[in-house]
N, C-alpha and C positions, 0 to 999 in steps of 0.2 A: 529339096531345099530346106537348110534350118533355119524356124524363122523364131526368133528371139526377142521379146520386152524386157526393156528396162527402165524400170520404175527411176525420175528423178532424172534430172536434166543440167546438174551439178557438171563440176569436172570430174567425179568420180564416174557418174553416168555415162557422159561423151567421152571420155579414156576409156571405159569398158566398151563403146561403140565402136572405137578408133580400133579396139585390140580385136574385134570379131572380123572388120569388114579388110583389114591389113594383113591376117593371118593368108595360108595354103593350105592349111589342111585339110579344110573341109569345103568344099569349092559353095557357092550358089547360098551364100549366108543375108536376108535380110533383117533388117533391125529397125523395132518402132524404139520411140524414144518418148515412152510415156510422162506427161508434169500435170501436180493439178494445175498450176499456174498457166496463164496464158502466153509467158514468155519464160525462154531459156536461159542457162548460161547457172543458175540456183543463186550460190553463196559471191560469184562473181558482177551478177550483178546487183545483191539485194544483202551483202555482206561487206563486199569492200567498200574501203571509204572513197567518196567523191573527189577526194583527193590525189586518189593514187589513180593517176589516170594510167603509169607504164603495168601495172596488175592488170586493171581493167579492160588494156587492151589485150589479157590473155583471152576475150572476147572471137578477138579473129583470129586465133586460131582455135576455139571449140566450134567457132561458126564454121569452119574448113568441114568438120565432120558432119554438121550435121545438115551440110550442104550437098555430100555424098549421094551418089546415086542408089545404095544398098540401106541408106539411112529414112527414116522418116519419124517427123518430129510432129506427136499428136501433144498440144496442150489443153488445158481446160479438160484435162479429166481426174476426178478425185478417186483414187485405188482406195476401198475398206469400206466402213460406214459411211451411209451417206452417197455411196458411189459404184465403183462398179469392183463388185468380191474378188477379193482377190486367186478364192479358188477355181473361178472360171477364167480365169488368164490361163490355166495351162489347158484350157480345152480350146484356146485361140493359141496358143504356141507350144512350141515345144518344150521351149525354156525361159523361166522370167527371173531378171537381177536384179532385184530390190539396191536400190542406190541412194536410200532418201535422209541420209544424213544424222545429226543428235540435232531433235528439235526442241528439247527442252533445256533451261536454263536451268542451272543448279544455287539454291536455295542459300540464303547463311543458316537458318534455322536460328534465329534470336529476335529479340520482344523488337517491337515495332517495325518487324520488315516490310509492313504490308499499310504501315504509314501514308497518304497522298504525298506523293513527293518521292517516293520511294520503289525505284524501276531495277529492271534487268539493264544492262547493257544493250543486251538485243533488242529490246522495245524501242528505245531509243534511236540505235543501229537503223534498224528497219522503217522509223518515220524520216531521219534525213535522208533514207534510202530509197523512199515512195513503195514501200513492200506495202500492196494492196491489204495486207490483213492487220496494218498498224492503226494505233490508235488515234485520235485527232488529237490526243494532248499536245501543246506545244513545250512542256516541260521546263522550258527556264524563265516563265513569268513571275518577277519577283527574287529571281536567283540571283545573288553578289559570290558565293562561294558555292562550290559545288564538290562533294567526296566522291571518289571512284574509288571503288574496291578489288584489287586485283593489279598486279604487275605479269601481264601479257599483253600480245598487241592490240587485242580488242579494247583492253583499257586503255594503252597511248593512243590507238585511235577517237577514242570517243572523249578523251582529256582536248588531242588536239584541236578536235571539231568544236570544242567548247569554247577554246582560246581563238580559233578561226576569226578572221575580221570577214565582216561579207566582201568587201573586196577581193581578198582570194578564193570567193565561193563561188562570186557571180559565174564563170567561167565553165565552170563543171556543171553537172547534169539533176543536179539536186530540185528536189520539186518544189515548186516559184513558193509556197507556202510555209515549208520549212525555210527555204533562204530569207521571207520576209519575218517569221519569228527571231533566226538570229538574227538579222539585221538590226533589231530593237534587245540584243542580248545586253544584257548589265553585268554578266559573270565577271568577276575581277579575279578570282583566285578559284586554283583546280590542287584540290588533293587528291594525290594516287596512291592507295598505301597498300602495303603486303605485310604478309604474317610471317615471311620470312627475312631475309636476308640479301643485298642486289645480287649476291653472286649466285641465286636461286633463281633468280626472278627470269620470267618466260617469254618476256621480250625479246624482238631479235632489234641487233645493233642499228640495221638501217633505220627500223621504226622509231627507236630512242632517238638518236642523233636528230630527229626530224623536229623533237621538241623542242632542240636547241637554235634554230634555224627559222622559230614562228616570230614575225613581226612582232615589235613593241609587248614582246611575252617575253617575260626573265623564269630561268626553271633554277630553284631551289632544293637542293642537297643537305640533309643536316652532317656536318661530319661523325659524329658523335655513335649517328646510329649507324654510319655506313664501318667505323672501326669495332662496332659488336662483333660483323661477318667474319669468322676465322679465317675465311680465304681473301678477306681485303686487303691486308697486308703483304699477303704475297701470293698474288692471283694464278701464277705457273703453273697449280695442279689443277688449274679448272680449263674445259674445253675453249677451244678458242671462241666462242661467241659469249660465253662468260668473263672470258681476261676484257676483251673488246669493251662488253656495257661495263665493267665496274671501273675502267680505262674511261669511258665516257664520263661516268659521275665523279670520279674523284679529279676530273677539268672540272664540273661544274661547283664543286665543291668548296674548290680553293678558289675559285674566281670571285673577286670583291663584288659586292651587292649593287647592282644596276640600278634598281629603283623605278623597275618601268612599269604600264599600267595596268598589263596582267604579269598574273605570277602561274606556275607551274610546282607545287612541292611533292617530291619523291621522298615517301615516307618508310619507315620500313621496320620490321620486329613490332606492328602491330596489326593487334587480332579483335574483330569485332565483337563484343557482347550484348549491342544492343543499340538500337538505330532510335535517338532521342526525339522527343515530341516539343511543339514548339507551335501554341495555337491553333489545335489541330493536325498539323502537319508535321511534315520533319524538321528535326532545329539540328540535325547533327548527328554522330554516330562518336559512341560511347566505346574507347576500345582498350583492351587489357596490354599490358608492355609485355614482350616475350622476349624470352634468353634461348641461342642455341642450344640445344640438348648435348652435341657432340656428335651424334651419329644422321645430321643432315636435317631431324626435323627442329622443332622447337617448343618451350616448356612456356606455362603463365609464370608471370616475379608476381602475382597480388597488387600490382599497381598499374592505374590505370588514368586516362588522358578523355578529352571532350574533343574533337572536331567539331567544329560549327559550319554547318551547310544547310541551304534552303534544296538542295536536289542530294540525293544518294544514286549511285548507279553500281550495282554490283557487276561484275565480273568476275564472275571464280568458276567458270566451267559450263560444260555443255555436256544431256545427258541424253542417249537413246530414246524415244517413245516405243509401247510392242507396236508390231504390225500387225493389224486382225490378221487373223487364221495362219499367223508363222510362232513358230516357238519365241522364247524373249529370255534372256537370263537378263532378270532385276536387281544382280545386283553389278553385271558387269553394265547396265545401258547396252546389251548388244543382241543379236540374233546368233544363239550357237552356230559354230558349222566348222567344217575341217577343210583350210584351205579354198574356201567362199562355197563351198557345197553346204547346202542347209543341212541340218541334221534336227532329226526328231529322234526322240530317245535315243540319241547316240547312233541312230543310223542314217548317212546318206540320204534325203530327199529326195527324187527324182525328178528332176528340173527345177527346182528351186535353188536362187544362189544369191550370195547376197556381196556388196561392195564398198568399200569407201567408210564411214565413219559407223554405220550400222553395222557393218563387219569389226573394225578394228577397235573402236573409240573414238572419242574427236579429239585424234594426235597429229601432229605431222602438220605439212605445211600442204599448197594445194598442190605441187608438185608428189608431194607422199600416194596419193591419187593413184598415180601414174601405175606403177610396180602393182600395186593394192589389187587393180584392174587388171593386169594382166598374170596376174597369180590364180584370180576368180577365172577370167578367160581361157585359161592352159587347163582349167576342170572344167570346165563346161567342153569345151572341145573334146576331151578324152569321153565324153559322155555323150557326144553327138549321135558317134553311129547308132546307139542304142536308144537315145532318146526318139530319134527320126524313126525307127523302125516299130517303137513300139506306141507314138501317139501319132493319130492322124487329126490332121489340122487344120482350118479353111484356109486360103489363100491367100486371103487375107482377112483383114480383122473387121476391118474398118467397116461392115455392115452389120456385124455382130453389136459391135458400139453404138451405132447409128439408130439400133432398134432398142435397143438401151434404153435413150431416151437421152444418151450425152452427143454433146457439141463440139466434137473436140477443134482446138485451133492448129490449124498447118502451117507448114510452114512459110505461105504464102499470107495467112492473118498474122502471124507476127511481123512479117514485113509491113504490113498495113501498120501496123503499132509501131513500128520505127520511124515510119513516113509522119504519123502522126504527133510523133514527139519531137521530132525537128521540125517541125512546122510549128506546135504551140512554142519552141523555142524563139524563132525568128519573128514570130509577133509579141514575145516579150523582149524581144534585142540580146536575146543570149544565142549560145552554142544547143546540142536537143538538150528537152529536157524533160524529165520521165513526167508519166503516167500516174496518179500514186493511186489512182482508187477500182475497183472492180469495173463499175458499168462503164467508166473511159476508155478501159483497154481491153473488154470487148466489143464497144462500139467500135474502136479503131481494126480491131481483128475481122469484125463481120462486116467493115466497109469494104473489105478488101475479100476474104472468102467467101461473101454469099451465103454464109451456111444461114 
């Protein structure tokens, strides 16, 4: 029997699970499905926004997998420092597919990034999110405007949670504590500005149009900047999800001035040099005006603008961490490999493979997943017979773990943590609603497992 770990419980993870336990060619395949987290499901559910409940329920179908009879999902275990080495995983399996995502954010590199007031997107992301490892800041005390840096969807997303009324919150699954901070939110106005150009920008059209469609929020276009873009004026040579957003802005652009109580402004051809101070804090972000180059990217003119914000939120990127004991190229964010086979000096690894945005970058949307997994799965298979024959492997893991001294949760504790969070939902008169701190969601997990 080949029995396979896979590190990270993403939909890269459970697509690679899906592609092991669906395949013929190698019969009698089991699969643990390692997270340090106590609960599954990764960027799905501690990523999307509370808002997008039809994403959110791509939920039921990763739960399909890893409901599987050949599947089993161990949470609450940390792989590397701190946890369990990751080079004694291939003496509990055969094969293990690192699947764990880019978990760093990417930097501007300019004076006062590190401001109070002044966050990733992800930090952010992850407290309306109840990601157990967020901070308690409630971020928008005191905030009437707010910059967001970056034109993709993490940016429309975290613009629109800004401009969100708690009425449209209540609903969703957001933890009662983040919904009672914006409930007292004062933001009046959200800048989102890019260093390029709209018909660059990495938005997809459903997410933009959403901004147009938020209650009592007017989104603001300057024409001016949107006619720099060489392809604004005649958008046919760009892909169709580019004709579509710059199609969206140039409605919002020419439409007369609403005057409602928040505002939304889509900034564009500016570059930040420097996140401004303001009483200790942030007062704003300082940014240089850019001109097309010609050839896609863009140049500084020497002249430059103030934004005024009490919160900054970058968004420009996500980059790899190394995984102890695997190789790392630092300057791709990735773990080398040839078609998801690890490689060390340029040779094949034997059982090591790796998946999903630690493989490729963090491109593509969560469907890109899909292919990702089952390219790493069609090498690990070709690799089976000879993996199987030449490590021998206990039968399973799970007392190896045990003596460890880890706890991991099954997939009977995380049902316990589901049960749990519909239930604090209905005593606060909402729909569930998460967990957001460590010792809540494994109290709710060891009510239910006994471990």
């Amino acid at each position: 029997m080949l029995q396979v770990a896979v590190v990270g419980s993403g939909p890269s993870g459970v697509y690679t699970a899906q592609s092991l336990v669906q395949q013929d060619r190698v019969p009698g395949v089991r699969v643990d499905i390692i997270d340090r987290l106590p609960c599954p499901y990764g960027l799905v559910r501690y990523g999307v926004a509370p808002d997008h409940e039809k994403i959110k329920s791509l939920q039921n179908n990763l739960r399909t997998v890893l409901e599987h009879d050949q599947v089993r999902f161990l949470g609450g275990i940390e792989i590397g420092p701190g946890g369990f080495p990751t080079a004694r995983l291939l003496d509990l399996y055969h094969a293990v597919v690192y699947c764990v995502g880019a978990a760093a954010d990417r930097r501007l590199g300019v004076p006062g990034e590190d401001l109070p007031g002044s966050h990733s997107a992800t930090e952010f992301v992850s407290w309306y999110s109840a990601h157990p490892d967020a901070t308690a800041d409630g971020f928008i005390g005191g905030v009437e405007s707010a910059v967001v840096i970056g034109v993709g969807n993490v940016a429309v997303d975290v613009a629109r949670m800004l401009a969100r009324g708690v009425a449209e919150l209540r609903p969703t699954d957001m933890p009662q504590a983040a919904l009672g901070v914006l409930a007292q939110s004062r933001v009046r106005e959200v800048h989102m500005v890019g260093r390029r150009g709209p018909s660059q920008a990495r938005f997809t059209t459903k997410e933009l149009r959403e901004l147009g469609s938020l209650p009592d929020t007017e989104v603001i276009v300057d024409p001016a900047e949107l006619a720099l873009d060489p392809a604004y004026a005649d958008p046919s040579g760009l892909p169709a999800a580019g004709r579509r957003n710059v199609e969206v802005m140039r409605g919002w652009a020419e439409r007369p001035a609403r005057h409602l109580p928040r505002s939304i402004r889509l900034r564009f051809f500016l570059r930040p040099v420097a996140v401004t101070e303001a009483a200790g804090r942030v007062g704003g972000v300082r940014f240089e005006r850019t001109l097309p180059d010609g050839r896609g990217g863009v140049t500084g003119s020497g002249r430059y603008e103030d934004i005024t914000g009490q919160l900054v939120l970058r968004s420009v990127g996500y980059r790899g961490v190394p995984i102890d004991g695997l190789p790392f190229d630092a300057g791709l964010g990735t773990v080398p490999h040839a078609a998801g086979r690890v490689l060390r000096a340029g040779a094949a690894s034997p059982g090591e493979y790796v998946a999903g945005w630690i493989k490729r970058g963090p491109t593509g949307v969560i469907g890109t997943n899909r292919p990702c997994a089952k390219e790493t799965v069609l090498s690990l298979l070709e690799d089976a017979p000879a993996l199987v024959r030449s490590r021998g492997v206990p039968e399973d893991s799970l007392p190896a773990l045990l003596d460890a001294g880890l706890h991991p949760v099954e997939w009977q504790g995380w049902l316990g943590i589901e049960r749990a969070e519909a239930e604090l939902g209905r005593s606060l008169g909402r729909g569930p609603v998460k967990i957001p701190d460590w010792s809540g969601l494994r109290a709710a997990a060891l009510d239910v497992s006994g471990d």
